[in-house]
ZALO-720211 format. One record per residue: residue number from 1; residue in three letters; x, y, z of N, C-alpha, C in turn. Coordinates in steps of 0.05 Angstrom, whole numbers, plus 32768, in hexadecimal, padded with zeros to 4 digits. Example, Ala and Ser with C-alpha at 12.3 -4.5 7.8 and 13.67 -1.06 7.14 Angstrom:
// ZALO-720211
{koldo 1; 'Ala'; {8108; 7F8E; 809C}; {80F6; 7FA6; 809C}; {8108; 7FBE; 809C}};
{koldo 2; 'Ser'; {8101; 7FD3; 808E}; {8111; 7FEB; 808F}; {8102; 8001; 809D}};
***
This chain:
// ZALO-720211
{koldo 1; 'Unk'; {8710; 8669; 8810}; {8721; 867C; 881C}; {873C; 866F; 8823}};
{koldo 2; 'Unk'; {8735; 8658; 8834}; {8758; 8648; 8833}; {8768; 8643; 881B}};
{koldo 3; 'Unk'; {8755; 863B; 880B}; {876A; 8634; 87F6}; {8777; 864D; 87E4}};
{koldo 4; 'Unk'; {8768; 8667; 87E1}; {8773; 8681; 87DC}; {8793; 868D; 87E6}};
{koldo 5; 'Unk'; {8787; 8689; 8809}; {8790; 8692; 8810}; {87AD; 8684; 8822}};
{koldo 6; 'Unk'; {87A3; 8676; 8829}; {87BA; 8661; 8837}; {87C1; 863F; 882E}};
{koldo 7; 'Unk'; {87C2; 863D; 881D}; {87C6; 862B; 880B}; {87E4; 8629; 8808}};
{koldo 8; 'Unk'; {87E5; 8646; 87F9}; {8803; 864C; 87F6}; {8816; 864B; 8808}};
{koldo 9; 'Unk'; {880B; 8657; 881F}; {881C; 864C; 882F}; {882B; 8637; 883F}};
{koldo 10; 'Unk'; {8816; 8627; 883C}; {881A; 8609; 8848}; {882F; 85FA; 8831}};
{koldo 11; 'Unk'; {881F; 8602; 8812}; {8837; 85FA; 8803}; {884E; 85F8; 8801}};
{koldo 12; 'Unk'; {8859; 8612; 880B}; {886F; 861B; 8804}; {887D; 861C; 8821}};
{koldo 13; 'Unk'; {8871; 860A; 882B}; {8878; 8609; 884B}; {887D; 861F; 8860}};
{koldo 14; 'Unk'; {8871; 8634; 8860}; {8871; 8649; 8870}; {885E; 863A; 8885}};
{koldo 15; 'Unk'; {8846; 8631; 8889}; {8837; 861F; 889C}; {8840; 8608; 8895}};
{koldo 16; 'Unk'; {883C; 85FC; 88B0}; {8837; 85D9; 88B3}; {881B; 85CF; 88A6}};
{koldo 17; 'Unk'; {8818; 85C3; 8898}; {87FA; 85B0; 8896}; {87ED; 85B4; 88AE}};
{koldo 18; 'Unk'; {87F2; 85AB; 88C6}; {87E5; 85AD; 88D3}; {87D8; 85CC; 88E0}};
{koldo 19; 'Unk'; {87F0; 85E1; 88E0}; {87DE; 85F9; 88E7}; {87D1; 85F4; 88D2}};
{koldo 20; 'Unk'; {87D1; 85F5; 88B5}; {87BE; 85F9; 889F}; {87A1; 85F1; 88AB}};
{koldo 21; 'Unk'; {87A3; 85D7; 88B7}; {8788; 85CA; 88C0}; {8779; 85E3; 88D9}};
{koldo 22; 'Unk'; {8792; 85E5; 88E4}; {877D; 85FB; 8901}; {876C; 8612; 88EB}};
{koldo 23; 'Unk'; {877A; 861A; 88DC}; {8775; 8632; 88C7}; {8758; 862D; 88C4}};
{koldo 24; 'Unk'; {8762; 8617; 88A9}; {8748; 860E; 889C}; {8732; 8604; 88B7}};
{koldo 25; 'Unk'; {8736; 8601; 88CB}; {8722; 85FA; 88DB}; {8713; 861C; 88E9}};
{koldo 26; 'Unk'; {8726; 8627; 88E8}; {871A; 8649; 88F1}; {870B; 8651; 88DB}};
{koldo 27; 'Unk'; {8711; 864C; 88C1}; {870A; 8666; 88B4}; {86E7; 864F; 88A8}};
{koldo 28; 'Unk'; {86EC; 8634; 88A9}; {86D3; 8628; 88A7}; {86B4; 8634; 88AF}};
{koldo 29; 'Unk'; {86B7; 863A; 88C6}; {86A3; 8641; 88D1}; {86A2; 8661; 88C7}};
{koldo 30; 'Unk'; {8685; 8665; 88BB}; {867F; 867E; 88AB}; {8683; 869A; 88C4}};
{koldo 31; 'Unk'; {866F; 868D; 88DB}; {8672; 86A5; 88F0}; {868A; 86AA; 88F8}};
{koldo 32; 'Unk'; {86A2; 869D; 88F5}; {86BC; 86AD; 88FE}; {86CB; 86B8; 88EB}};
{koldo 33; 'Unk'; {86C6; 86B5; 88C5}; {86CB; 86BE; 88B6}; {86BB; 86E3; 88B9}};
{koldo 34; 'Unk'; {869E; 86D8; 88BC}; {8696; 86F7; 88BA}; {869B; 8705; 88D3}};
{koldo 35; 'Unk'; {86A4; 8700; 88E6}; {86A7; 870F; 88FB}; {86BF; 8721; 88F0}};
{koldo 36; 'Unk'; {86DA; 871A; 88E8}; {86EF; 8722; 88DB}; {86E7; 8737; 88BF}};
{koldo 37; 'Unk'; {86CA; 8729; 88B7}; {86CE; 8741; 88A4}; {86B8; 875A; 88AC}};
{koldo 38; 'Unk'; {86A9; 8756; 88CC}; {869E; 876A; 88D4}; {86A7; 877D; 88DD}};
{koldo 39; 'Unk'; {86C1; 877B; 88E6}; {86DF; 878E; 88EC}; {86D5; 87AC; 88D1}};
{koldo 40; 'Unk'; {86D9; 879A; 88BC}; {86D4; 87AF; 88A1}; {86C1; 87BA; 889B}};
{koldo 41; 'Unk'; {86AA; 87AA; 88A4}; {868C; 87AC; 889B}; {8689; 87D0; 88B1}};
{koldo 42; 'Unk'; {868F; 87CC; 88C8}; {868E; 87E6; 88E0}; {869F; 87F3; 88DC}};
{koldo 43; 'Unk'; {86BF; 87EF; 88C5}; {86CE; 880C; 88CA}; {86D1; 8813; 88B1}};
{koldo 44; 'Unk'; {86C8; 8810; 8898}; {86C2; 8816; 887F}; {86A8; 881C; 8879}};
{koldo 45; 'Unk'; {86A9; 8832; 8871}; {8686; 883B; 886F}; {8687; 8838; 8846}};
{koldo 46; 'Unk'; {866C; 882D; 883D}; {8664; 8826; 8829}; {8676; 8836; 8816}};
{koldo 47; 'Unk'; {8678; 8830; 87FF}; {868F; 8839; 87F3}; {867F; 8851; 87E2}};
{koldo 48; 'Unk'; {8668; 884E; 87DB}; {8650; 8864; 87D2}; {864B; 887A; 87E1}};
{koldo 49; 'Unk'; {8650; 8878; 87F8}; {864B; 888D; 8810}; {8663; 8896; 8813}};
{koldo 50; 'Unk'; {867B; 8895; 880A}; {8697; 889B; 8816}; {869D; 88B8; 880E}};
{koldo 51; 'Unk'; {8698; 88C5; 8827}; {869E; 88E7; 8816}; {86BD; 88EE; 8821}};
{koldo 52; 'Unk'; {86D2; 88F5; 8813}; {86EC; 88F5; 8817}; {86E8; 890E; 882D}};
{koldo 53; 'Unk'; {86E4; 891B; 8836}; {86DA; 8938; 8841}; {86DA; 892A; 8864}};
{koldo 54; 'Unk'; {86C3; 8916; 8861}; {86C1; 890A; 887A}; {86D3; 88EB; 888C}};
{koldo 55; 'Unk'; {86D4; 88E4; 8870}; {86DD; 88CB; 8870}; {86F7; 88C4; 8870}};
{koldo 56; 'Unk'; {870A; 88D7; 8867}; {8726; 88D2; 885D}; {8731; 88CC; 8877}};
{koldo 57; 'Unk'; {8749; 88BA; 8877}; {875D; 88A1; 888C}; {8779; 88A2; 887E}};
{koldo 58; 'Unk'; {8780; 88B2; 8890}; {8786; 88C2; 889F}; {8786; 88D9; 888E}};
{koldo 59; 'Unk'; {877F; 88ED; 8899}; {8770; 890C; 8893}; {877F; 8915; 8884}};
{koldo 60; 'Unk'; {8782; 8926; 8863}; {879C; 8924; 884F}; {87AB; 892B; 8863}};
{koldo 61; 'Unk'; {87AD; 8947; 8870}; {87C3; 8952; 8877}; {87CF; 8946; 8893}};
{koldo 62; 'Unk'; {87C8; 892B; 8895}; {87CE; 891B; 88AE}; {87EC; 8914; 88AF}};
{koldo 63; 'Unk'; {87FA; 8919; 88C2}; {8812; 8906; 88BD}; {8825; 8903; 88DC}};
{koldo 64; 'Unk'; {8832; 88F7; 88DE}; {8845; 88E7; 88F8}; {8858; 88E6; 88EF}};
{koldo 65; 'Unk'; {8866; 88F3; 890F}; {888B; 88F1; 890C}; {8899; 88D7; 891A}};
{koldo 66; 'Unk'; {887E; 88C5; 8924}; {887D; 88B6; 8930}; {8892; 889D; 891D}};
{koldo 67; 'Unk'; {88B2; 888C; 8927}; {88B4; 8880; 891B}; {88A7; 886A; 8916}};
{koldo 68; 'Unk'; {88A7; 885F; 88F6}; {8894; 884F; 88E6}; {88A0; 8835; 88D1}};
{koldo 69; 'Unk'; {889A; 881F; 88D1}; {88A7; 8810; 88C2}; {888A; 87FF; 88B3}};
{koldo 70; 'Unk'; {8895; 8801; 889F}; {887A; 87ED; 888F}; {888D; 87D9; 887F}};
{koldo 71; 'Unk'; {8884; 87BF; 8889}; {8895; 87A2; 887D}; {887C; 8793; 886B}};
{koldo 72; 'Unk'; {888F; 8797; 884A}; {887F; 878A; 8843}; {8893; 8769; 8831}};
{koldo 73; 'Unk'; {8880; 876C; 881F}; {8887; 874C; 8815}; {8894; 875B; 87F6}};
{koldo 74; 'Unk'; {88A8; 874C; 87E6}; {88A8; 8751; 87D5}; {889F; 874D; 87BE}};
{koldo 75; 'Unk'; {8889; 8738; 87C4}; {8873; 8731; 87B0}; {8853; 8738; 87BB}};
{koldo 76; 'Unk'; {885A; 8746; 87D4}; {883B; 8754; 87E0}; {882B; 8766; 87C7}};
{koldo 77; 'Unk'; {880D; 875A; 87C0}; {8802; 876C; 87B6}; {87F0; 877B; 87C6}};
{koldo 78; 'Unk'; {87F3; 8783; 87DF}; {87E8; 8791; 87EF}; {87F7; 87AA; 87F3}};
{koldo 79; 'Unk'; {8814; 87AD; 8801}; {8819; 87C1; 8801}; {882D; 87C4; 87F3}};
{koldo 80; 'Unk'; {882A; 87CC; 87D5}; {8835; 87C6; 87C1}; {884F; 87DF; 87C8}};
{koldo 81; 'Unk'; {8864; 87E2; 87B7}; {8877; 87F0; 87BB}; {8876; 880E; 87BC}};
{koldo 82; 'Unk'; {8866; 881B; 879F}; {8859; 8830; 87AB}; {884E; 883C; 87BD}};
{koldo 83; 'Unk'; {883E; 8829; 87D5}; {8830; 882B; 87EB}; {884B; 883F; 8800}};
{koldo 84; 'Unk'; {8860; 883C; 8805}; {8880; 8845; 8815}; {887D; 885F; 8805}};
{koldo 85; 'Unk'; {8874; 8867; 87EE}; {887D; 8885; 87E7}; {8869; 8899; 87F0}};
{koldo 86; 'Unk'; {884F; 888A; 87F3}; {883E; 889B; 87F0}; {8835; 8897; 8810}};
{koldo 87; 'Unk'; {883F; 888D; 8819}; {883D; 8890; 883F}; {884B; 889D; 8849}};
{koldo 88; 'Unk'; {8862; 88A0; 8842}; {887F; 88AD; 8847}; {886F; 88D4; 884B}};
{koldo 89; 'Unk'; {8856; 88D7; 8839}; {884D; 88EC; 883E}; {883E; 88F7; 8856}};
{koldo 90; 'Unk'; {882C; 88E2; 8861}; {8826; 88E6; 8879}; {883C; 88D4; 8895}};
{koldo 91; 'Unk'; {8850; 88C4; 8896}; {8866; 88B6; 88A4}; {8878; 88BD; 8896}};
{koldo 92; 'Unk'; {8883; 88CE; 88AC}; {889A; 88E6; 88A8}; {88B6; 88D6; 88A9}};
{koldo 93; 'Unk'; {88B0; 88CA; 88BC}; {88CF; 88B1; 88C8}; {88BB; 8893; 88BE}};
{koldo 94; 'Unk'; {88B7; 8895; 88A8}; {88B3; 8878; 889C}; {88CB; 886A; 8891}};
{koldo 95; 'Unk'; {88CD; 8857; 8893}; {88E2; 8840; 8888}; {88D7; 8829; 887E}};
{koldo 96; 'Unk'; {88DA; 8825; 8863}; {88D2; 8805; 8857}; {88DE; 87F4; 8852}};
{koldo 97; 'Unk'; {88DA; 87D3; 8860}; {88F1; 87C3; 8853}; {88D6; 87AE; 884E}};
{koldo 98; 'Unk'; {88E9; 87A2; 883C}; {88E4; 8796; 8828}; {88EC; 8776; 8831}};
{koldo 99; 'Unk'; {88DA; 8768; 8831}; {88EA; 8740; 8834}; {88DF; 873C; 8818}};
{koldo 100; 'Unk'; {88F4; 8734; 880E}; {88F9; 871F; 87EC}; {88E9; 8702; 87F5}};
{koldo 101; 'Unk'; {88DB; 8700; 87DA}; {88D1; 86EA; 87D9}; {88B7; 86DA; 87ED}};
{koldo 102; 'Unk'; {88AF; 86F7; 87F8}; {8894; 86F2; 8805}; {8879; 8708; 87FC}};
{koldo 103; 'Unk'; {885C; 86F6; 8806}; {884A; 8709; 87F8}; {8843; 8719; 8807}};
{koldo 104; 'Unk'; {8828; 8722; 8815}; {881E; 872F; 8825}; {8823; 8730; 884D}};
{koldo 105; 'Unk'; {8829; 870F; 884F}; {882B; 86FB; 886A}; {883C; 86FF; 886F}};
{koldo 106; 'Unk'; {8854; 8716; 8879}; {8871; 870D; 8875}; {8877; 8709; 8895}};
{koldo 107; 'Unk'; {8875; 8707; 88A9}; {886D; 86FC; 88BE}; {886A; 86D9; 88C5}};
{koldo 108; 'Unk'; {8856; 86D3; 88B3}; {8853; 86B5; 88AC}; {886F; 86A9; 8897}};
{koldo 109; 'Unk'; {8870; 86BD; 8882}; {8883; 86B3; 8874}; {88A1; 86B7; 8879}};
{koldo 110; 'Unk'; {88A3; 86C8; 8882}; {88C2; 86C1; 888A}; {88C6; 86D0; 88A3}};
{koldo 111; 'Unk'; {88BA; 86C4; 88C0}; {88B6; 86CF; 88DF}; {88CB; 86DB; 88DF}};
{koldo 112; 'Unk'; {88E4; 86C9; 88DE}; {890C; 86D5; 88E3}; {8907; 86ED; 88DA}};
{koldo 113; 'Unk'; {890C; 86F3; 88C5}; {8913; 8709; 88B4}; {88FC; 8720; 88C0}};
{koldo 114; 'Unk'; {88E3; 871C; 88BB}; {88CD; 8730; 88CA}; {88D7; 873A; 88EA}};
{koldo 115; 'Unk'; {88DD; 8724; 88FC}; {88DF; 872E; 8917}; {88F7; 873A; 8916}};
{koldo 116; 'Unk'; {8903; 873A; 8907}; {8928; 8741; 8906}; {8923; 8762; 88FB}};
{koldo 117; 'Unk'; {8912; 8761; 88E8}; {890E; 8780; 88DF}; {8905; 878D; 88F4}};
{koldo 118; 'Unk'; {88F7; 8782; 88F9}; {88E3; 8791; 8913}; {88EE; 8795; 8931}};
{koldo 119; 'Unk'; {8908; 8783; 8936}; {891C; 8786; 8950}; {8925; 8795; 8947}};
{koldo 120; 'Unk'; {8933; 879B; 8939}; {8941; 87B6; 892C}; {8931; 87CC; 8927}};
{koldo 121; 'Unk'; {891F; 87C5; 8927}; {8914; 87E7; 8921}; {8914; 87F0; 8942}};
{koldo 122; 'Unk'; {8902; 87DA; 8955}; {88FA; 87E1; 896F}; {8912; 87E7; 8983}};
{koldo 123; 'Unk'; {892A; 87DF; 8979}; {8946; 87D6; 898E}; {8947; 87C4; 8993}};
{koldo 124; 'Unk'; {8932; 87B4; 8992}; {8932; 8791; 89A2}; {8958; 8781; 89A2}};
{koldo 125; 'Unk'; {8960; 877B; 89B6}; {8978; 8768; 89B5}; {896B; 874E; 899D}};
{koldo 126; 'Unk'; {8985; 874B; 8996}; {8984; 8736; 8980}; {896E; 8716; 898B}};
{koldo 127; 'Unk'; {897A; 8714; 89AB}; {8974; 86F8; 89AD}; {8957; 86FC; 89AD}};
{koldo 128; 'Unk'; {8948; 8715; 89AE}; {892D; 8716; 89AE}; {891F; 870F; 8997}};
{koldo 129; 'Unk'; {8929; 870F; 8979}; {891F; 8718; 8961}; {8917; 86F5; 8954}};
{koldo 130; 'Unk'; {8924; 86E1; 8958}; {8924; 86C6; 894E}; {890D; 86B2; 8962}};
{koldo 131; 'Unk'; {88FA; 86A7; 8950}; {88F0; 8693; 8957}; {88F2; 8684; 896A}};
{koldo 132; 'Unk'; {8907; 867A; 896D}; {8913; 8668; 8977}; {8917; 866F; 8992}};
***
């Protein structure tokens, strides 16, 4: 799983080696791996049993005027680009931005740029948005 998943990042220096080590020391131990994936195991019901009728998230005709921002990566294959059109149907005041040259992590991979989108969406003053 580390090397899948956070490998890359240590590579490419988004982590230190050393967080890498705290990582690889959490995700070692099997019981704290499956606890994370018991999250799924209790809110995903078997994919055989899934009747759209009962099951559907959020309900088709669900939707929020609530403002909404979804930040993704521009090499995320999670919430791929398509994902912004077809939300935009149930998130009425949705907004997507986009960080270049990150995958799924964009948080990890470029914190500046993530907390900066995200002070701006919230109002946050500038001096709030940087790391530092």
């Amino acid at each position: 799983m580390f090397e899948i998943s956070y490998r890359k990042m240590i590579d490419r220096g988004v982590l230190e080696p050393e967080e890498g080590d705290v990582i690889r020391g959490a995700i070692a131990d099997p019981a704290a791996v499956n606890a994370g994936m018991d999250w799924y195991r209790a809110n995903v019901p078997a994919f055989a049993t899934i009747d759209p009728a009962v099951h559907a998230w959020p309900a088709e005709n669900a939707s929020t005027d609530v403002p909404t921002m979804l930040v993704r990566g521009s090499a995320d294959r999670t919430f791929v680009s398509g994902m912004g059109k077809l939300a935009r149907a149930h998130a009425l005041k949705l907004i997507v931005r986009t960080i270049e040259g990150v995958g799924h992590w964009t948080p990890f991979e470029k914190p500046d740029e993530a907390n900066a989108l995200l002070g701006d969406f919230i109002g946050a003053p500038k001096a709030y948005q940087s790391r530092d």
